[in-house]
MARTI-532600 format. One line per field, with one value per residue (C-alpha): residue number from 1; residue in one letter; x, z, y. Coordinates in Angstrom, 3 decimals, padded with zeros to 6 digits. Layout:
BEGIN
n <- c(NUM | ...)
res <- c(A | ...)
c1 <- c(X | ...)
c3 <- c(Z | ...)
c2 <- c(Y | ...)
% end
This chain:
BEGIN
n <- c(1 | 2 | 3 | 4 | 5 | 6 | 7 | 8 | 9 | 10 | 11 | 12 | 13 | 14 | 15 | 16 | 17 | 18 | 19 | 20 | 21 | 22 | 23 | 24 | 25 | 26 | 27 | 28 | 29 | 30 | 31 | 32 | 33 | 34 | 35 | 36 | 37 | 38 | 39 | 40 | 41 | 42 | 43 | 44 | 45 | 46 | 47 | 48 | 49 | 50 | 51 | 52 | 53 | 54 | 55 | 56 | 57 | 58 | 59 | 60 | 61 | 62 | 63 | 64 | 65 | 66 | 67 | 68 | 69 | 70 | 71 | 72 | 73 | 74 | 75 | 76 | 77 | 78 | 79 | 80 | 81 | 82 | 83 | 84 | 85 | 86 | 87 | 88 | 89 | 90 | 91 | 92 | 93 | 94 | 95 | 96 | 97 | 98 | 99 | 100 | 101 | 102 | 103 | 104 | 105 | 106 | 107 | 108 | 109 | 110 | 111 | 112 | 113 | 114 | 115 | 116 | 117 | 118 | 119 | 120 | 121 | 122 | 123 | 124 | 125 | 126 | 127 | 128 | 129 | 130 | 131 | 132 | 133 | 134 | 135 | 136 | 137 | 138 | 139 | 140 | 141 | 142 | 143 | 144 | 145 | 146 | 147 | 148 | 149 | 150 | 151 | 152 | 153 | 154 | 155 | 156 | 157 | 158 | 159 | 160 | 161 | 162 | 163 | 164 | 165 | 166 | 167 | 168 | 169 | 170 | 171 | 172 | 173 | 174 | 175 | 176 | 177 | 178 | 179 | 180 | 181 | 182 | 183 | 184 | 185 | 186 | 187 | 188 | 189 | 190 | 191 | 192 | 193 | 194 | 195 | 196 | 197 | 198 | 199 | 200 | 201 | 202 | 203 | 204 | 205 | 206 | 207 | 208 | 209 | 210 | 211 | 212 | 213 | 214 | 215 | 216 | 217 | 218 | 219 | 220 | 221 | 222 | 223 | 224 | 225 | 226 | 227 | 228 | 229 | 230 | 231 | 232 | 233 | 234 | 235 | 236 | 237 | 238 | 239 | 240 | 241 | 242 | 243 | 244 | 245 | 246 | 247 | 248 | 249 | 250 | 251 | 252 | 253 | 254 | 255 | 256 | 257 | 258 | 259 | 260 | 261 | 262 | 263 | 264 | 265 | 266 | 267 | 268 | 269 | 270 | 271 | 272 | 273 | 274 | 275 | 276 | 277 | 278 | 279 | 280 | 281 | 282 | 283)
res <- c(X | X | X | X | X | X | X | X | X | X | X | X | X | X | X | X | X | X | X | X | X | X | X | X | X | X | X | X | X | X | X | X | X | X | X | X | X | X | X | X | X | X | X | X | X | X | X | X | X | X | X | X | X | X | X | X | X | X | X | X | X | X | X | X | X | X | X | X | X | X | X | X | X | X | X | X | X | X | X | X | X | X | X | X | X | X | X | X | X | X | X | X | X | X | X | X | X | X | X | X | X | X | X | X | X | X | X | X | X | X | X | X | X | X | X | X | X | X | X | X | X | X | X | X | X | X | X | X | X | X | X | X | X | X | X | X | X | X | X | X | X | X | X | X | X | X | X | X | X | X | X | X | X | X | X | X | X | X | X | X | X | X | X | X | X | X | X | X | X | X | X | X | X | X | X | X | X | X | X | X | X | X | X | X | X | X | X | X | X | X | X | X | X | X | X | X | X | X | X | X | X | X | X | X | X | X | X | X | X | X | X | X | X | X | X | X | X | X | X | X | X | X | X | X | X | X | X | X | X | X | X | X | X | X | X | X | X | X | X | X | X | X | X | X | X | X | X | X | X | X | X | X | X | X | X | X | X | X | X | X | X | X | X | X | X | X | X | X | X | X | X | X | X | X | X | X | X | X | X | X | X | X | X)
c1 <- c(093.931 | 094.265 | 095.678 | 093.489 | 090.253 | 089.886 | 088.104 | 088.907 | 092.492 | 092.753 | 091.650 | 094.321 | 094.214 | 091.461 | 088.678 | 085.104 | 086.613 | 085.681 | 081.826 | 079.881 | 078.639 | 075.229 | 073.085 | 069.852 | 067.206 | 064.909 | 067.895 | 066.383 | 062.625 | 060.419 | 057.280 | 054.022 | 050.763 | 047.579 | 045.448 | 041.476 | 039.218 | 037.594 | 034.065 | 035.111 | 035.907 | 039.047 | 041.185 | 044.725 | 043.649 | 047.071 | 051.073 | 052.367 | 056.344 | 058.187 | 061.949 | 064.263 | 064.138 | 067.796 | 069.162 | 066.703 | 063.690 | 061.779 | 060.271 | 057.028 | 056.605 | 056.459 | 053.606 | 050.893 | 048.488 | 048.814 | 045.431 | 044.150 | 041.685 | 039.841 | 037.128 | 034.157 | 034.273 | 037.734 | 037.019 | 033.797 | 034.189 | 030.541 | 030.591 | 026.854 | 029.729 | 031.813 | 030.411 | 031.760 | 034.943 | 036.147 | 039.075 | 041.051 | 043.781 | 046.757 | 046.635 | 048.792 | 051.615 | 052.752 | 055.828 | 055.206 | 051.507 | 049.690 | 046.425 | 043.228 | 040.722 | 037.480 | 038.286 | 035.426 | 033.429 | 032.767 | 030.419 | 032.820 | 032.842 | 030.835 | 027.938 | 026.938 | 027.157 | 024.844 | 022.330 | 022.185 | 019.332 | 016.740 | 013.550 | 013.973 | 015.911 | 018.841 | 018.455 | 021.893 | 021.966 | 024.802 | 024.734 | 027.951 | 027.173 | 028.336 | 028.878 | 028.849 | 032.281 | 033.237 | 033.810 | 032.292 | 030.968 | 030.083 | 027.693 | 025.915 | 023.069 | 022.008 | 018.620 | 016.174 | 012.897 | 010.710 | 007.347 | 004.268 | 001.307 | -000.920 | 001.993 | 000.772 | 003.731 | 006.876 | 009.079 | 008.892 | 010.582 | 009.820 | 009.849 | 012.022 | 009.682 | 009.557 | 013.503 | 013.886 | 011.727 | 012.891 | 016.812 | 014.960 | 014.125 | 017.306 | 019.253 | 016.947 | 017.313 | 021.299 | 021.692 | 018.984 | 021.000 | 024.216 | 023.914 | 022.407 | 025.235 | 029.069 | 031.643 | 031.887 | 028.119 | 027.780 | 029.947 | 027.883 | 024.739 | 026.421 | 028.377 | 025.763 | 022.462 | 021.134 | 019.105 | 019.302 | 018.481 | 015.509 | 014.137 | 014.924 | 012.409 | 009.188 | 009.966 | 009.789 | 006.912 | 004.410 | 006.753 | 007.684 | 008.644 | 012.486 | 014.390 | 018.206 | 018.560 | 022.497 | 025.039 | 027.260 | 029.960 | 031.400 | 034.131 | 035.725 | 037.814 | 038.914 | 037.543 | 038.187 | 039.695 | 042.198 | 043.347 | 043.758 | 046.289 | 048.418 | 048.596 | 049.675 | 052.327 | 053.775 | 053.783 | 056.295 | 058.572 | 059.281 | 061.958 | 062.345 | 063.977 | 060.472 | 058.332 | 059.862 | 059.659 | 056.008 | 055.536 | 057.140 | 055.152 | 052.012 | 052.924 | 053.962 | 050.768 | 048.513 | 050.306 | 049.516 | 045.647 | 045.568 | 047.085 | 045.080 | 041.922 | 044.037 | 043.913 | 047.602 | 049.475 | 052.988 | 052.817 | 054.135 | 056.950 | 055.085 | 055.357 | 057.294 | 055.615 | 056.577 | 057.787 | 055.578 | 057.552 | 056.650 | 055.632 | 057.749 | 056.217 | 058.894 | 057.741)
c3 <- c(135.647 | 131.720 | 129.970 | 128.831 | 130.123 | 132.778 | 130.940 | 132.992 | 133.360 | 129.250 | 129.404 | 130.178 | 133.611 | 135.046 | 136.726 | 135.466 | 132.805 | 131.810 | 131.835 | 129.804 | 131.341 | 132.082 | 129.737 | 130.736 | 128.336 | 129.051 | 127.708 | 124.647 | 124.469 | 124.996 | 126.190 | 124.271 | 125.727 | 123.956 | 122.815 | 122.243 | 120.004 | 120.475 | 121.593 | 124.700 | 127.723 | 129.401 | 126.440 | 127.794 | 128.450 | 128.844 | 127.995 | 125.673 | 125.591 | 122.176 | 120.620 | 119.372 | 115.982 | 114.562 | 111.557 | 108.817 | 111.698 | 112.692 | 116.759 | 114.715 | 113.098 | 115.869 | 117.566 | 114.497 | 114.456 | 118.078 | 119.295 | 123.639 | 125.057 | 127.672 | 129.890 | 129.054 | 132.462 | 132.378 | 129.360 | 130.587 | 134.201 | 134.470 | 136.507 | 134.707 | 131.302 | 133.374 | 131.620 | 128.075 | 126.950 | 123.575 | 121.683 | 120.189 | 116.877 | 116.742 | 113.094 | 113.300 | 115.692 | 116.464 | 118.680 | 121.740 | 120.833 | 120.178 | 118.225 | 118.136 | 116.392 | 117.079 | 116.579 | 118.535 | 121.052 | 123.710 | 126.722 | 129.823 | 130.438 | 134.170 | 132.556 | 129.687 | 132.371 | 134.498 | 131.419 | 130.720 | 132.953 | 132.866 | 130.895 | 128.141 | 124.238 | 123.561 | 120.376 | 118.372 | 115.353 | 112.935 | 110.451 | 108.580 | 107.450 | 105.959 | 107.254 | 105.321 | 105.184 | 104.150 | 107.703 | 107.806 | 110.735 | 111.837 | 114.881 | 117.129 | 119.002 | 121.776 | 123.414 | 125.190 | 124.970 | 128.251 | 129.949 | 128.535 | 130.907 | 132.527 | 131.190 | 132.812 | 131.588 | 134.126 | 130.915 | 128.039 | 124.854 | 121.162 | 118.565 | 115.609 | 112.763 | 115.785 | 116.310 | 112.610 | 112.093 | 115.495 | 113.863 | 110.477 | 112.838 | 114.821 | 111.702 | 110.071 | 113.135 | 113.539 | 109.314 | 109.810 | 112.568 | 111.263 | 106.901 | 107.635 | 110.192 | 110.102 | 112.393 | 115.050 | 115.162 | 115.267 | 118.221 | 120.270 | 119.964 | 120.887 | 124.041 | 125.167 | 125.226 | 124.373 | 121.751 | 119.286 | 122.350 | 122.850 | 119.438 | 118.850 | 121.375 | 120.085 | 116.730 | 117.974 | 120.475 | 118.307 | 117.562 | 120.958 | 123.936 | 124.701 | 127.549 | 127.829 | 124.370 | 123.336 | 121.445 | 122.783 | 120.284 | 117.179 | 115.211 | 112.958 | 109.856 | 107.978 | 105.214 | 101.415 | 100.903 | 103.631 | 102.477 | 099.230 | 100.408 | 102.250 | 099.441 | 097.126 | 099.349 | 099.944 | 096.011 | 095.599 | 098.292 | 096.269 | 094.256 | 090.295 | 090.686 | 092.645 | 089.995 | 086.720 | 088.893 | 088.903 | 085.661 | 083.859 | 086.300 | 085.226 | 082.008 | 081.962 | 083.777 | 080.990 | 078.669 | 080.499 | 081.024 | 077.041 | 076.399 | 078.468 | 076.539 | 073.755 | 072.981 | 071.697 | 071.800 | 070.184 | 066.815 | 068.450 | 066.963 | 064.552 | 066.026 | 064.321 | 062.308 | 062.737 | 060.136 | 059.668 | 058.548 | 055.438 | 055.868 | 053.822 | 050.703 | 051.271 | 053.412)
c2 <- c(-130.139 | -130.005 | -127.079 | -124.646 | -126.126 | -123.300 | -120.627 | -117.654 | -117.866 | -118.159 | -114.727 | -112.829 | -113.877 | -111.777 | -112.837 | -111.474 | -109.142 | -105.796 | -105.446 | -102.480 | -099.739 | -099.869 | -096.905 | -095.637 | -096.607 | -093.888 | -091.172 | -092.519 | -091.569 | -089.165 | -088.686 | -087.832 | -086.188 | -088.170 | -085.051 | -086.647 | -084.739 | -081.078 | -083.060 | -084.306 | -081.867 | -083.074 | -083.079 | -084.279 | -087.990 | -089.489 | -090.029 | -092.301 | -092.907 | -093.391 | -093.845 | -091.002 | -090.028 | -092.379 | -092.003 | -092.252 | -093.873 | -090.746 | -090.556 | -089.254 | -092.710 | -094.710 | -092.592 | -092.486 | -095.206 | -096.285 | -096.770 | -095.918 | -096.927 | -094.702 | -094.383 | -092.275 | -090.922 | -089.898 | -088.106 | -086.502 | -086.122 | -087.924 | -090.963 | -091.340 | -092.381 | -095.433 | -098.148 | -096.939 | -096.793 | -095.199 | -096.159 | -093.598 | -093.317 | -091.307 | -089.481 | -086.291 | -085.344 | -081.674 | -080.976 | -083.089 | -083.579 | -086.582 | -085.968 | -088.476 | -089.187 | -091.246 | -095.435 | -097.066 | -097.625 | -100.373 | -101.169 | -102.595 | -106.712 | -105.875 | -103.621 | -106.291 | -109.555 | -106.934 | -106.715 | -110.515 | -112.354 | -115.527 | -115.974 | -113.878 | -113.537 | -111.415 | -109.516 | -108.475 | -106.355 | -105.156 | -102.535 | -101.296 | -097.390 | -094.745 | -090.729 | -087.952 | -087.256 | -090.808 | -092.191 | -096.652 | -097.333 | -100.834 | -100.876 | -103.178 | -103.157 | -105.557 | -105.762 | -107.940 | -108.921 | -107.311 | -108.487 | -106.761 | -105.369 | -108.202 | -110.680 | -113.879 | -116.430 | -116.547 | -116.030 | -113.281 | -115.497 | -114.067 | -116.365 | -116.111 | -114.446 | -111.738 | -111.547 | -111.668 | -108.440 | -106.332 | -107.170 | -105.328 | -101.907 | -102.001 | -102.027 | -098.764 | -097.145 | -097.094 | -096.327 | -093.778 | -091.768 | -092.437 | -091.667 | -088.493 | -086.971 | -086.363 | -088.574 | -086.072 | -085.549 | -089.120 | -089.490 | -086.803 | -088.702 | -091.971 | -090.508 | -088.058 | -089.931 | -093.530 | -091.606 | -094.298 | -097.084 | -095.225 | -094.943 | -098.478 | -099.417 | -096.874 | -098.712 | -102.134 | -101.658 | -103.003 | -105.867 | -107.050 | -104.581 | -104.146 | -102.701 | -102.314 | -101.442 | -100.259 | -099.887 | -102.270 | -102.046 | -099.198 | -099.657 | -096.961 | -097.055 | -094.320 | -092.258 | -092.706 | -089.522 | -090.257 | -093.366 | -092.127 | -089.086 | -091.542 | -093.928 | -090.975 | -089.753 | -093.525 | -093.532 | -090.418 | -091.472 | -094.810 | -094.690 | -095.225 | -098.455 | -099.738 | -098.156 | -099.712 | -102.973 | -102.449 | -101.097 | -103.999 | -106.226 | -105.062 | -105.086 | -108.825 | -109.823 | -107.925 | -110.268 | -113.291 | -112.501 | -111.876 | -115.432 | -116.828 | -115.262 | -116.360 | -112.503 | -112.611 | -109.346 | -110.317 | -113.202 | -116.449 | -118.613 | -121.221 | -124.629 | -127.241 | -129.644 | -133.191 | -135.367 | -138.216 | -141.441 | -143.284 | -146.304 | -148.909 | -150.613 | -153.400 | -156.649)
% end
């Protein structure tokens, strides 16, 4: 055999070498109890595990914005709720605390397919709203068109003038509840009762009759005056350096808007004339 082809005797003649001692990676985290809002009874919901705070990289940071999802039931203790789960958003942490807020809402994958059947339309309605306290919320609402009394035909279709109008109600109803109520009020009457299901189909009665009418999906995004705190306290925790960069960026992209309005802010160098060359009088 060559010299210096076997690997393992080049090493110092060992075999294997010395291997690293194997560290626990759990010695590292810690665990976080998910704390869901004040509305819902069983508070506690579930545990979330994070890193360390290391160095400059806090354990805090790594919890806040990490979204759950969880079922109604669990959250209730009404097996009535299983076929809704809500989504909820850590905003604030406190010791070993987690706390939510409200992020959405979903129907589960087994309750819609039991919803969806033969012979008639499935109406779906979105309406992006406003709370009082600055919350959007974008809803929708599914429902289906139902046999009337003495319906003779084997099928209950509604033509599309029909669909058209009952999308018109649905989406009064849903901006009626919701612009006239706070987030956490808003969340009551979604979790506790179909109460905006129901009025959904008194307004479209004379329309076409409905039945299954729900919410079948909410999504959540955060207020203005939120938004606007965190974007204030990212601005003083950038340094000067960052700031002059963005100062003298704006500033040199006010200059190029005004030239190209030809809206000059500084006089320009005069351009060079050209000599024109006489022509000779010689031939």
């Amino acid at each position: 055999m060559a010299v210096g082809k076997n690997k393992r005797l080049s090493k110092g003649g060992k075999k294997g070498g010395a291997k690293k001692k194997a560290v626990d990676f759990m010695t590292r985290k810690e665990w976080y109890d998910v704390v869901a809002p004040a509305k819902f009874d069983n508070r506690i919901c579930c545990k979330t595990l994070a890193s360390k705070t290391v160095g400059n990289k806090l354990g805090v940071d790594n919890v806040k914005g990490r979204v759950f999802e969880v079922s109604h039931q669990d959250l209730s203790g009404d097996e009535q709720h299983a076929h809704r789960k809500i989504r909820l958003r850590v905003d604030e942490v406190q010791g070993r605390m987690a706390l939510t807020n409200f992020h959405g809402m979903d129907l589960t994958t087994d309750k819609l397919r039991s919803l969806v059947k033969k012979w008639c339309t499935l109406i779906e309605a979105r309406s992006d709203t406003k709370t009082t306290d600055g919350y959007t919320l974008r809803m929708f609402a599914i429902g289906f068109t139902d046999r009337r009394e003495n319906h003779v035909k084997k099928n209950c279709y509604a033509q599309t003038s029909k669909v058209r109008r009952i999308k018109r109600k649905m989406i009064e109803c849903m901006r009626s509840v919701v612009s006239k109520n706070t987030l956490e009020e808003c969340v009551k009457i979604f979790t506790t009762d179909e109460s905006i299901g129901k009025d959904i189909q008194r307004a479209t009665k004379g329309i076409y009759p409905l039945r299954d009418v729900y919410l079948r999906k909410v999504l959540s995004s955060p207020s203005l005056l939120i938004s606007r705190s965190k974007s204030c306290a990212c601005q003083n925790s950038m340094s000067t350096n960052c700031l002059k960069f963005m100062a003298s960026f704006q500033l040199l992209w006010k200059i190029l808007e005004c030239q190209l309005k030809n809206e000059l802010v500084f006089p320009m160098l005069p351009k060079k004339k050209k000599k024109k060359k006489k022509k000779s009088t010689l031939r």
